[in-house]
C-alpha positions in Angstrom: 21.8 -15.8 -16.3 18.3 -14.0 -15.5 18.0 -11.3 -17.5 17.9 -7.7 -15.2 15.2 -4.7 -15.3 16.0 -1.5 -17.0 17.1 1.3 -15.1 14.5 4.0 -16.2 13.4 5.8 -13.3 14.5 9.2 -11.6 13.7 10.9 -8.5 11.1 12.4 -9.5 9.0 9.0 -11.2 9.7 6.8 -8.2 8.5 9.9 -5.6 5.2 10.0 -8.3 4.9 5.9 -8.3 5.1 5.9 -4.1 2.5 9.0 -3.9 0.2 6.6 -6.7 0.7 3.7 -4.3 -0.6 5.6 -0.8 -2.8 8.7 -2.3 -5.0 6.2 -3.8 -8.6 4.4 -2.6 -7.2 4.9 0.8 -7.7 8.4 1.3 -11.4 7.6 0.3 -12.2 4.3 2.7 -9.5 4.0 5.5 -10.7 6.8 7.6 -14.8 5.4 8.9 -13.0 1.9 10.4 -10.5 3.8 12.1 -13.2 6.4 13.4 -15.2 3.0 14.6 -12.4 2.0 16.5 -10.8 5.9 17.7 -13.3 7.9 17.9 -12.1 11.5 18.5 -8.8 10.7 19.0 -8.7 9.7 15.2 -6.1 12.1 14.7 -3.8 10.8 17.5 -4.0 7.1 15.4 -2.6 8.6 12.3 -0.4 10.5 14.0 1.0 7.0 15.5 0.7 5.3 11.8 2.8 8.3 10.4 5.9 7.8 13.0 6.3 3.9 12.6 6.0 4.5 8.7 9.1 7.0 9.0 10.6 4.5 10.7 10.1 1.9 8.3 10.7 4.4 5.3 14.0 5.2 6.3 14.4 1.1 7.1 13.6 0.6 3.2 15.5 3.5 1.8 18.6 3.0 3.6 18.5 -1.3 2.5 17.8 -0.4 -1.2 20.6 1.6 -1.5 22.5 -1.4 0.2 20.3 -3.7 -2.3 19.2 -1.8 -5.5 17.7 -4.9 -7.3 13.8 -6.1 -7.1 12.3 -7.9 -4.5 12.3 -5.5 -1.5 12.2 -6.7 2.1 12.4 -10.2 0.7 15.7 -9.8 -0.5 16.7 -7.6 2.5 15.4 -10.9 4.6 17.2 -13.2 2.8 20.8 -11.2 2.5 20.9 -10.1 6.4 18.6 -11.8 8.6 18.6 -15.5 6.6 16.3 -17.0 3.2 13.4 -17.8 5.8 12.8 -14.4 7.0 13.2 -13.3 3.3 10.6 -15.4 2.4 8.2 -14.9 5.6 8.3 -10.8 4.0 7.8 -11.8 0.4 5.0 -14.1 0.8 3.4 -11.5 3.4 3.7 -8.5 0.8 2.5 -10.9 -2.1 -0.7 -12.2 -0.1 -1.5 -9.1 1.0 -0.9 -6.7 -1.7 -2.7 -9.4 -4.0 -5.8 -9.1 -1.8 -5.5 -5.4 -2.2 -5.5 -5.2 -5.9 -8.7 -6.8 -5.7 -10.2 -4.6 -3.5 -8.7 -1.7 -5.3 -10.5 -3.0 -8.5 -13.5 -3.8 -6.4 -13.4 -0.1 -5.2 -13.0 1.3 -8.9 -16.2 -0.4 -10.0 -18.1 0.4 -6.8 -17.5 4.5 -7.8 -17.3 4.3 -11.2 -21.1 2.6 -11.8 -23.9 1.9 -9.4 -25.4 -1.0 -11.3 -26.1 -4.2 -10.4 -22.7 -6.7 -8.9 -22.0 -8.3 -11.5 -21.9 -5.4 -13.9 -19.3 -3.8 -11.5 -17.5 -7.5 -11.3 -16.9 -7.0 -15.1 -15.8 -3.8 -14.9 -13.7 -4.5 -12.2 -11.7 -7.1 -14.0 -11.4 -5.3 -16.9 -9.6 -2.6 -14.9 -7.6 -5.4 -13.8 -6.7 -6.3 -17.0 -6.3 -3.4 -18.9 -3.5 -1.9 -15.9 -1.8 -4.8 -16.4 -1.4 -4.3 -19.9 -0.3 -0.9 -19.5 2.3 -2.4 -17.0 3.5 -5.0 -19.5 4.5 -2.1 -21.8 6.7 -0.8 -19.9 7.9 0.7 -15.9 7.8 4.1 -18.1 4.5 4.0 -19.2 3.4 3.0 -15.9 5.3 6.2 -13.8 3.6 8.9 -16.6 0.0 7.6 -16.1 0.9 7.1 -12.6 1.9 10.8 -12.5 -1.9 11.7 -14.1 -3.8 10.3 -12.2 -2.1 11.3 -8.7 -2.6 14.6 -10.2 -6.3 14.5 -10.9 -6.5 12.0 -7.2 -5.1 15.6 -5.1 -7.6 17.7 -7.2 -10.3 16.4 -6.3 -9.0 16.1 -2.9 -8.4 20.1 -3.0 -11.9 20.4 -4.4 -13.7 18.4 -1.9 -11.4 19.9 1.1 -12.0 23.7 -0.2 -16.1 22.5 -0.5 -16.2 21.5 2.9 -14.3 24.7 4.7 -15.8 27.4 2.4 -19.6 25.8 2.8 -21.9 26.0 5.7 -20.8 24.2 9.0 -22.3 21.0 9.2 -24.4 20.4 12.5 -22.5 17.5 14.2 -22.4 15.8 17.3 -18.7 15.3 18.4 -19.6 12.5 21.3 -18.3 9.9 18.8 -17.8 5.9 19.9 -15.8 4.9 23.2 -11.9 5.3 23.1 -9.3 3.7 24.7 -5.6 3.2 24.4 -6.4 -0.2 22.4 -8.5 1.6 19.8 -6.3 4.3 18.7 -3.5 1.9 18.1 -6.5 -0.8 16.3 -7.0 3.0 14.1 -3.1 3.4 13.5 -3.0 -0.1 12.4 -5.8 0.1 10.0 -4.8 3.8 9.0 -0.9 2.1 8.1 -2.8 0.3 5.3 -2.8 4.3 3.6 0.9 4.7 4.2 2.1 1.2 3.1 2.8 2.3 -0.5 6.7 3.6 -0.2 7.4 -0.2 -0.8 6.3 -0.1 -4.1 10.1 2.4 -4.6 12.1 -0.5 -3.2 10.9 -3.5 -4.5 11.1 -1.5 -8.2 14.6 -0.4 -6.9 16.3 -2.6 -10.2 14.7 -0.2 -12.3 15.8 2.8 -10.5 18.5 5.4 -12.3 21.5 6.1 -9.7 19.1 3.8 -6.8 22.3 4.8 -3.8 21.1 8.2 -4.4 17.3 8.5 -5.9 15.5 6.2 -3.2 16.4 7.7 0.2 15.3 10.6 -1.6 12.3 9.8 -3.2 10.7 7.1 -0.2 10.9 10.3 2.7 9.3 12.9 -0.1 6.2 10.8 -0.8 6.1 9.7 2.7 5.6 13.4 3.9 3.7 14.5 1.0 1.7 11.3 1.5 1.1 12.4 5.3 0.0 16.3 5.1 -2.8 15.1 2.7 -3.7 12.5 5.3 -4.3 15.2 7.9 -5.8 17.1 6.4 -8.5 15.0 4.8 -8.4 13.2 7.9 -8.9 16.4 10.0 -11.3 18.4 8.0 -13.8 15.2 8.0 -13.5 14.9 11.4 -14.3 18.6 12.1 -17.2 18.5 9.5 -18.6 14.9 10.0 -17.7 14.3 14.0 -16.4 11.0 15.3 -19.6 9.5 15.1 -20.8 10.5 11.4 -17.5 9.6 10.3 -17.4 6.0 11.4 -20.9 5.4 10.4 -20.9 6.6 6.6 -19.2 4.8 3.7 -18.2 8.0 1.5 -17.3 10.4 4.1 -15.9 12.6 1.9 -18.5 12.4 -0.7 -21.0 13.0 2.0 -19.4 16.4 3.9 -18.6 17.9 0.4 -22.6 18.0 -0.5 -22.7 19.1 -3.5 -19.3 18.4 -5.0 -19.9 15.0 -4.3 -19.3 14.0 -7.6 -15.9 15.4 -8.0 -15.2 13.3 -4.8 -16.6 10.4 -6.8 -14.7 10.7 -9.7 -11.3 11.3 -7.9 -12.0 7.9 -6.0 -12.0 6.4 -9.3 -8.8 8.1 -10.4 -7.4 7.2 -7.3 -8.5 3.4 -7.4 -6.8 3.1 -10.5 -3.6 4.4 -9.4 -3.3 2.8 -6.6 -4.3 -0.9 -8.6 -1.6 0.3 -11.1 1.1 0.6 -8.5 0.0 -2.3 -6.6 0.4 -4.8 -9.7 3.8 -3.2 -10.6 5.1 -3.8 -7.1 3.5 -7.2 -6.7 5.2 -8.6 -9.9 8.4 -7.2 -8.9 8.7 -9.2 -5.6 7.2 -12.3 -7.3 10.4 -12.0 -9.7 12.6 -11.6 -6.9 11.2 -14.8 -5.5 10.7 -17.1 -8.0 14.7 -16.3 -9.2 15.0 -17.9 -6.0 12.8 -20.9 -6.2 10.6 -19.6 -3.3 7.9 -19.5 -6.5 7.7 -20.9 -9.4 10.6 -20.2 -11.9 9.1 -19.7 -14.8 7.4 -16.6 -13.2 11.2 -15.2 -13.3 11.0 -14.7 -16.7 11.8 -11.0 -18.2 10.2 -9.5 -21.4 13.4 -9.2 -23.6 11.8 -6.0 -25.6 9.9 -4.0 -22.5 12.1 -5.2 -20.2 9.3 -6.1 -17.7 8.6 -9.2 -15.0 5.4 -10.2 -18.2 4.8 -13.5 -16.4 4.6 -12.9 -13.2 2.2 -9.7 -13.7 0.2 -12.2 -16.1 0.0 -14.7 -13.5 -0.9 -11.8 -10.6 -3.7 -10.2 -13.3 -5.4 -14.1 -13.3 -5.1 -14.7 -9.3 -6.7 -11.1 -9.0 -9.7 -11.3 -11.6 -10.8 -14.8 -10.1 -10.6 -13.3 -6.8 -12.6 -10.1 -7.8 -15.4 -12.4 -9.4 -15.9 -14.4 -6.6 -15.2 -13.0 -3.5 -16.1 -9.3 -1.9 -12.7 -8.5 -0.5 -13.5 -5.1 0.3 -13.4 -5.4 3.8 -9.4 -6.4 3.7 -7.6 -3.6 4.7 -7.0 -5.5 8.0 -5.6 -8.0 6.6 -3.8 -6.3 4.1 -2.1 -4.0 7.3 -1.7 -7.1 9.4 0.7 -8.9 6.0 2.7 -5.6 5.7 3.2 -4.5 9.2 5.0 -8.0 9.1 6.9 -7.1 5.6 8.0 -4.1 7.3 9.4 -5.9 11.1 11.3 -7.9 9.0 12.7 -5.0 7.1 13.6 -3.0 10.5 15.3 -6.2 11.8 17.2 -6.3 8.8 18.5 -2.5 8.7 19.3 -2.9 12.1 21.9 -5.6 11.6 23.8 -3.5 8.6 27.2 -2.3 9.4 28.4 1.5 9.6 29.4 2.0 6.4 25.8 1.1 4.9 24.3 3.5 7.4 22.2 6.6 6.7 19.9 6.9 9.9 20.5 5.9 13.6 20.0 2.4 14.6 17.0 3.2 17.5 14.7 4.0 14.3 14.8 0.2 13.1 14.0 -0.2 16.8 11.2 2.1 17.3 10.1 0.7 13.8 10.3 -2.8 14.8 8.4 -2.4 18.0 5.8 -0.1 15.9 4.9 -2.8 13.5 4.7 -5.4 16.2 2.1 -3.1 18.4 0.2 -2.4 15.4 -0.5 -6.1 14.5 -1.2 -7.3 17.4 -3.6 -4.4 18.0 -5.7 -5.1 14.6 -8.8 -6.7 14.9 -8.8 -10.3 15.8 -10.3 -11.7 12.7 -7.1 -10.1 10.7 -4.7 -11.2 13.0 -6.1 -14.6 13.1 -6.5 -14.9 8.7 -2.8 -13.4 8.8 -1.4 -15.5 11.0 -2.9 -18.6 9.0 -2.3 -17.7 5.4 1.7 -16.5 6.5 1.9 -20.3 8.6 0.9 -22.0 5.0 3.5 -20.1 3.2 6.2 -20.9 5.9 4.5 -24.8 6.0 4.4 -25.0 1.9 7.9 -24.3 1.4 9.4 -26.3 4.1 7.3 -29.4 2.8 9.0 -28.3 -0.8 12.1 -27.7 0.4 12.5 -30.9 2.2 
């Protein structure tokens, strides 16, 4: 028998761990691509985002009280809609979420040192590794450093916010880039990549205390909490930058807050690293779920008999991710990160819809609104996503079949 995660978490760890996941390096980089493809109807994008991730949110929350073991929307998949569908939603989140650690990392070293690339490639990787050891100690380890460097992420939020309204009114002009109907749903699809992290509660639901009670709770807090800070960072740099200044900078945080700059910088850092930390924690937990299955390798199943952790799986995740950060710039991802989990997250609405009564905690036209969100969104991310998605998910779906048979 595969030995089972400890049950460690409460409310309040699991609300921190989701708020790590989506307050992180998004906060700091989604906002100038969606502004490119918005405009001044930025707002009216994340507003879009917010709704289909409350749709999904509830979606997960109400199947991990159904399912309170790890693995997520894969094992959702696989107990109501079939194994292929759980595995079409594992092998998106993994992909995905693996190409996000990267560019997490990637992000770190890019704020933390301004040296030359391959002295922020090292540094990268050793933030890759050194997570990842934290993680092998222990889920509890992981929720209280979580919990510190949220913390310090909102501060410097608040900081740079406060900077901006209290200083002198930038001179902006508010004509920003063309918009259309297409571009604010292409800016809720690439703003979704910010909201994606209330996963990270249900695929650690195995290591959740009382998981029937604490994750509905905990995946709607940090999905509101999550959105208010959003808006406001997303509307303040708006306001201060305008549509057009927005898209074109790199740091538009950093840049309206003038002189607090630094603070901005330094809570990107703290922010990088929580979301990396997260994002490892949440990625070995499906690859456990799956290779117990045989969808990956079994010896990834393996369970650290004293910290009571998935140690191979976030081994093999901490190599994939350090080979990828020294030879590939994968900072440009959040596409196709978006484009693999508004597919994690169809497959999750399809699934809540089918559960009967007695499992129910929210009306069915949700998981339909969600469903039709996450399709909408997809197919209205750039085509260069859509088209690297759809090719990396056919291999999966190819590579197993050929193993299967």
């Amino acid at each position: 028998m595969t030995p089972a995660l400890a049950r460690r978490l409460g409310t309040g760890d699991a609300v921190v761990i989701g708020l790590g996941s989506m307050i992180g390096a998004g906060v700091f980089a989604a906002f100038p691509p969606a502004a490119r493809a918005a405009g001044s109807w930025l707002l009216l994008g994340l507003l879009f985002a917010a709704v289909v991730a409350y749709c999904n949110a509830v979606s997960s929350a109400q199947l991990a009280a159904a399912y309170p073991v790890s693995g997520g929307t894969y094992v959702y998949g696989r107990e109501r809609l079939g194994d292929g569908w759980g595995f079409a939603a594992g092998w998106s989140f993994v992909i995905g979420k693996t190409a996000s650690c990267a560019a997490m990392a990637l992000t770190f070293a890019s704020y933390a040192i301004t040296g030359p690339w391959w002295a922020q490639r090292l540094l990268a990787v050793a933030a890759v590794l050194a997570l990842t050891a934290l993680n092998y100690r222990g889920v509890r380890k992981t929720a209280v450093v979580t919990r510190l460097l949220v913390a310090g992420t909102l501060t410097a939020l608040a900081v740079a916010v406060g900077a901006i309204l209290l200083g002198d009114p930038l001179s902006v002009h508010w004509q920003g880039p063309p918009t259309s109907v297409y571009g604010v749903l292409q800016a809720a699809g690439l703003l979704f990549f910010a909201f994606a992290g209330y996963a990270r509660i249900a695929t650690m639901g195995e290591e959740v205390r009382d998981p029937a009670r604490t994750i509905p709770r905990a995946i709607p807090i940090a999905l509101f909490v999550t959105v208010a800070v959003y808006f406001v960072v997303g509307g303040t740099v708006l306001v201060a930058l305008g549509p057009t200044g927005l898209a074109e900078t790199t740091a538009p945080l950093a840049v309206a807050a003038g002189a607090v700059g630094p603070v901005v910088r330094v809570g990107a850092v703290v922010g990088s690293l929580g979301a990396l930390l997260a994002l490892i924690a949440g990625v070995g937990r499906t690859s456990l779920a799956m290779a117990r299955n045989g969808d990956l390798p079994r010896w990834l199943s393996a369970v650290h008999g004293r910290f009571q952790v998935p140690h191979r799986a976030e081994i093999a995740l901490a190599a994939v991710v350090c080979t990828l950060v020294m030879t590939v710039d994968l900072r440009g991802v959040i596409g196709f990160s978006s484009f693999g989990v508004l597919i994690y997250y169809a497959i999750a609405n399809a699934s809540a819809y089918t559960q009967p009564a007695a499992d129910r905690r929210w009306p069915r036209v949700l998981n339909v609104l969600g469903l039709i969100g996450c399709v909408v969104l997809a197919v209205a991310l750039p085509p260069l996503s859509i088209a690297v998605g759809s090719a990396v998910l056919a291999i999966g779906l190819g590579a197993r079949y050929l193993v299967r048979r």
